[in-house]
C-alpha positions in Angstrom: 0.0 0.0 0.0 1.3 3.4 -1.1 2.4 6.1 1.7 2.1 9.7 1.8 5.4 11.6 1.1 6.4 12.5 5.1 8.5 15.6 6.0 11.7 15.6 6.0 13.2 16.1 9.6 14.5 19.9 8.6 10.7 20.5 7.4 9.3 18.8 10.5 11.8 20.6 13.0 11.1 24.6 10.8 7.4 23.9 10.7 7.1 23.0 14.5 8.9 25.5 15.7 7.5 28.4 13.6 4.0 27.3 15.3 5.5 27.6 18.3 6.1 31.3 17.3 2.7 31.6 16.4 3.5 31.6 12.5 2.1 29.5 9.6 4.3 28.3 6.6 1.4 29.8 4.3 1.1 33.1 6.1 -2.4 32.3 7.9 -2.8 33.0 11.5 -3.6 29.8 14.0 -7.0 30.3 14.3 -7.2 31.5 10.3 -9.6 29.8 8.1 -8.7 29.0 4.8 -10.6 30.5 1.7 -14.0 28.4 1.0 -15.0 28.9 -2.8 -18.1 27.5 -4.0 -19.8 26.5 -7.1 -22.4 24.6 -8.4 -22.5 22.7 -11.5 -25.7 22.7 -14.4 -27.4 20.0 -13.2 -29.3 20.1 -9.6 -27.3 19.1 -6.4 -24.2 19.2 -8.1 -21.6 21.2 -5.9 -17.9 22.2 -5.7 -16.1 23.2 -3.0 -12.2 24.5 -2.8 -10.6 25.3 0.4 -7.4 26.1 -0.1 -5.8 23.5 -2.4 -8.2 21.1 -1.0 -11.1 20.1 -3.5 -14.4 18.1 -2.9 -16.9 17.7 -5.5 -20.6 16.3 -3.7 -23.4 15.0 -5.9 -27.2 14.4 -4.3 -29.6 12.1 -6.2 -33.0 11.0 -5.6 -34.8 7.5 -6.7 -38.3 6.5 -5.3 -37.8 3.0 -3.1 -39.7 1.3 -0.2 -39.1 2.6 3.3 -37.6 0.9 6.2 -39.7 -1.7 7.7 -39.1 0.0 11.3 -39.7 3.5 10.2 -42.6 3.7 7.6 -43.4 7.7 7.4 -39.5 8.2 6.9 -37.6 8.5 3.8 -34.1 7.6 3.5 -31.0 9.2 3.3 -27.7 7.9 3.3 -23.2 9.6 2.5 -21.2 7.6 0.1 -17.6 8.6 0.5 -14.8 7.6 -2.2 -10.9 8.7 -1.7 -9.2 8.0 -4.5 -5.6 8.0 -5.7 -6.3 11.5 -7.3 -6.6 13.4 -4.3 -3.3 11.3 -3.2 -1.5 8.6 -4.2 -1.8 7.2 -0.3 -5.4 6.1 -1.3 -6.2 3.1 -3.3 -9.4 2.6 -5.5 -11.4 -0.3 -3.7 -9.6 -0.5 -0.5 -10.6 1.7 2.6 -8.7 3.1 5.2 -8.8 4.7 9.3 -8.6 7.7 7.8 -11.6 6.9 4.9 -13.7 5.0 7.2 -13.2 7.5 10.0 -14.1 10.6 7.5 -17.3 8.9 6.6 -18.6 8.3 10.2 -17.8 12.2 10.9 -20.0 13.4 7.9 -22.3 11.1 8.6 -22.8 11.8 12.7 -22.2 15.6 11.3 -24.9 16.0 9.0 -27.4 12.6 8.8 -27.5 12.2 12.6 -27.6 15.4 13.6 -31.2 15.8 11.4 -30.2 18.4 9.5 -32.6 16.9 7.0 -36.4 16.5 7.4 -36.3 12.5 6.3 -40.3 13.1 7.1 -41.1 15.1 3.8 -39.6 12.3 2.0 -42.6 10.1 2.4 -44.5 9.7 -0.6 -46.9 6.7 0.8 -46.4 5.2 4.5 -44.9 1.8 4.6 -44.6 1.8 0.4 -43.1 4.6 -1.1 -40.7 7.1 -0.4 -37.6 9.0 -1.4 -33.9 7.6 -1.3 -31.9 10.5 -1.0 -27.8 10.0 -1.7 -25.1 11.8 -1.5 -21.9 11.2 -3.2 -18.7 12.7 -2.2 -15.5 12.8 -4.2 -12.0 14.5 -3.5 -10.3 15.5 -6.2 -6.8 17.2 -4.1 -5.9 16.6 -0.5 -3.9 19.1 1.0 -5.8 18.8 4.9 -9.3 19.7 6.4 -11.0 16.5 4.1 -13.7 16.4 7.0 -14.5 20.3 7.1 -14.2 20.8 2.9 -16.7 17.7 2.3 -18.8 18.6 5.1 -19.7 21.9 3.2 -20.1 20.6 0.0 -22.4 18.0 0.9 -24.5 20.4 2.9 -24.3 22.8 -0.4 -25.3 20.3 -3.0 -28.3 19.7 -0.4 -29.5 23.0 -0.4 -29.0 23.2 -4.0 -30.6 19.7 -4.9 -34.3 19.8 -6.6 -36.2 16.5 -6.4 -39.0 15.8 -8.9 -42.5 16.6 -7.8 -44.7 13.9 -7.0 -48.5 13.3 -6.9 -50.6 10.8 -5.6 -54.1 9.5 -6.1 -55.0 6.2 -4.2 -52.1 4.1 -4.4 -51.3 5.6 -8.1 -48.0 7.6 -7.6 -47.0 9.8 -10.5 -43.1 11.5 -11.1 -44.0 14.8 -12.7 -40.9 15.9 -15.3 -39.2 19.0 -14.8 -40.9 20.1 -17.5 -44.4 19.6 -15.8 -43.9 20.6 -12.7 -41.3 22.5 -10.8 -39.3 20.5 -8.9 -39.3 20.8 -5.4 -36.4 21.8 -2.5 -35.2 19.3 0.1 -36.8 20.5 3.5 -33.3 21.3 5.3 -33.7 22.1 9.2 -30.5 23.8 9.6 -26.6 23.9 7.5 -23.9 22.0 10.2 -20.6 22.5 9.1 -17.8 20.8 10.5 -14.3 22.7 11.9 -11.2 20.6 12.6 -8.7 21.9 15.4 -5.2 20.6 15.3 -3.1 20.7 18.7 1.1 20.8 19.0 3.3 20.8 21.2 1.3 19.2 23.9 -1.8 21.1 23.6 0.0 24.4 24.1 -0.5 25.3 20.0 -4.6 24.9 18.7 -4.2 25.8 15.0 -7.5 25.7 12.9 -8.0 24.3 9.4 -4.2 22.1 9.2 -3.2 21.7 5.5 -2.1 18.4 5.2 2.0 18.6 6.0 0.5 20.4 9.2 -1.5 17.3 9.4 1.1 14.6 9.4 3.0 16.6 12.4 0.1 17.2 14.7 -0.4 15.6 18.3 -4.4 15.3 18.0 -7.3 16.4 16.4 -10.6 17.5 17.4 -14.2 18.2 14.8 -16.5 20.3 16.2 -19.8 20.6 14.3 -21.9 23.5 14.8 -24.9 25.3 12.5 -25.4 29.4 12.7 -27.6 28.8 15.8 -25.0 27.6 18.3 -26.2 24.5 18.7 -23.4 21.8 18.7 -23.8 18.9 16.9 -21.4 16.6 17.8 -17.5 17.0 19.4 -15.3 14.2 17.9 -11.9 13.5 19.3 -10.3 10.3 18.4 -7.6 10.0 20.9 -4.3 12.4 20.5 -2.9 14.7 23.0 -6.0 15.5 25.9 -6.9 19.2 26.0 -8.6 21.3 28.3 -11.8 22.3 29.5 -11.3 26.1 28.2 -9.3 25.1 25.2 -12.3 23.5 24.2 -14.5 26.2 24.7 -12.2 28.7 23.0 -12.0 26.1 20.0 -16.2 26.2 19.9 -16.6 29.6 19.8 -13.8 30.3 17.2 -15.5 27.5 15.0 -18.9 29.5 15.6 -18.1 32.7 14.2 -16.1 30.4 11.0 -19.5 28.6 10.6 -21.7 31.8 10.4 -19.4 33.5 7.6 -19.6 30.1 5.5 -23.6 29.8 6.0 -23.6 33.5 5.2 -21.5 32.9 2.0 -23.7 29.4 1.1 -26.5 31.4 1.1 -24.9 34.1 -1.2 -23.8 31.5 -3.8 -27.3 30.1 -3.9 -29.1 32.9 -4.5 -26.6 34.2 -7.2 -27.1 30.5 -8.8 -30.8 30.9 -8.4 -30.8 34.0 -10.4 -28.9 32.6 -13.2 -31.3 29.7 -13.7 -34.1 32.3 -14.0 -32.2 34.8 -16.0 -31.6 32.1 -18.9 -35.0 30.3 -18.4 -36.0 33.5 -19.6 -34.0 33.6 -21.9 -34.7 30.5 -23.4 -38.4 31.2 -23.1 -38.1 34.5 -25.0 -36.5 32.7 -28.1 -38.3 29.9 -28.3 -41.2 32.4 -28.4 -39.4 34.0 -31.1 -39.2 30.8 -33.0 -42.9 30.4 -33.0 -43.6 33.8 -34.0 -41.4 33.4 -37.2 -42.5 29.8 -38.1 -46.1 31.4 -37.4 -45.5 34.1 -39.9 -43.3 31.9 -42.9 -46.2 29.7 -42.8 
């Protein structure tokens, strides 16, 4: 199984002890966030995220399937994680690691069990129908934060997903086009977005958003998932270095005012994407209408 390059002991012994002078190889403060750029892509649910050189395309898609047995008037949503040996030759196609398996049980806890969505309004018929929602995630570059950089992107392609509209008469359940019907928004309770704090030198350094040669030096980790409200959604620390009480407090309320700015901007990028879609469905309304006025008149 391939490794990933380590530091050398020179890079390992400059990087640690700039930390310890409160400096970053990439000229970010400790508790600096790297810069989250998002997209979307033409189709529905289709989003791309960058943060930093770190790269995470999410895809949502919807099928109609039978609910749960044990949960009738629920629909069913489920993460799909794949690490491949484009975002780093350390990952292998078919083979899962800690690190993968560990990623996938954070997103999951992060965004599935904390409800963040409503799997109620997926129901179509109790006990018979209902929606399968899925998420795909796929990293394209790895250069640290994997957890907080898919995180966002899955809860982006959520928010910009669009599931067919459905009607039902009896047990008859039609799937209106999107040319019939406009489709219809996931019912999203609230955006959790995950923030990874890094500790060195014994707990004494807390750096924020590690890139990934900060990643391979680190004593511990910690994820803390919060949504614009406050409201903590999980706190995930497997093993490493312990930290205190107020270190941890600190941490939460740095990763608050982090999550607020990248709901903020989330909600920017979707409405600037919305108005696109409208501004060349009109477009494309107006000449098709100018088609049919000028067959109308040949003929």
């Amino acid at each position: 199984m391939p490794r990933e390059l380590e530091p050398s002991i020179n890079e390992r012994a400059f990087v640690l002890e700039a930390l310890r002078q409160g400096l970053r190889i990439d000229g970010r403060g400790l508790d600096e966030f790297r810069k989250v750029d998002i997209s979307f892509g033409d189709e529905y649910g289709v989003a791309d995220v960058k943060l930093g050189k770190t790269r995470v395309i999410a895809r949502v898609s919807a099928e109609v399937t039978k609910p749960y047995p044990d949960r009738p008037y629920d629909g069913i949503f489920s993460i799909t994680t794949e690490l491949g040996p484009m975002a780093t030759p350390a990952f292998e196609v078919g083979r899962s690691t800690e690190q993968e398996v560990l990623l996938a049980r954070l997103i999951e806890k992060a965004i599935r069990r904390s409800h963040a969505i409503d799997t109620e309004s997926l129901c179509i018929v109790a006990g018979q129908k209902c929606w399968n929602v899925r998420a795909d995630v796929h990293f394209l570059d790895h250069d640290g934060a994997l957890v907080d950089a898919s995180c966002i992107a899955v809860i982006a392609a959520l928010a910009h997903f669009r599931r067919p509209d459905v009607s039902v008469e009896g047990e008859s359940v039609t799937i209106h086009t999107l040319a019939e019907r406009v489709p219809v928004p996931l019912s999203i309770l609230h955006y959790p977005i995950c923030i990874t704090f890094s500790f060195f030198h014994g707990g004494d350094t807390v750096l924020m958003d590690a890139t990934l040669q900060e990643e391979q030096l680190r004593e511990g980790d910690m994820t803390i998932t919060l949504n614009r409200h406050a409201d903590v959604c999980q706190i995930s620390k497997a093993g490493g270095t312990p930290i205190e009480a107020m270190v941890l407090m600190s941490c939460a309320n740095k990763a608050l005012v982090v999550v607020q700015e990248t709901t903020e901007l989330l909600k920017t990028r979707l409405e600037e994407d919305q108005a696109q879609r409208a501004k060349r469905d009109n477009l494309l309304e107006s000449t098709a209408e100018n088609d049919r006025r000028i067959k109308s008149e040949l003929i």
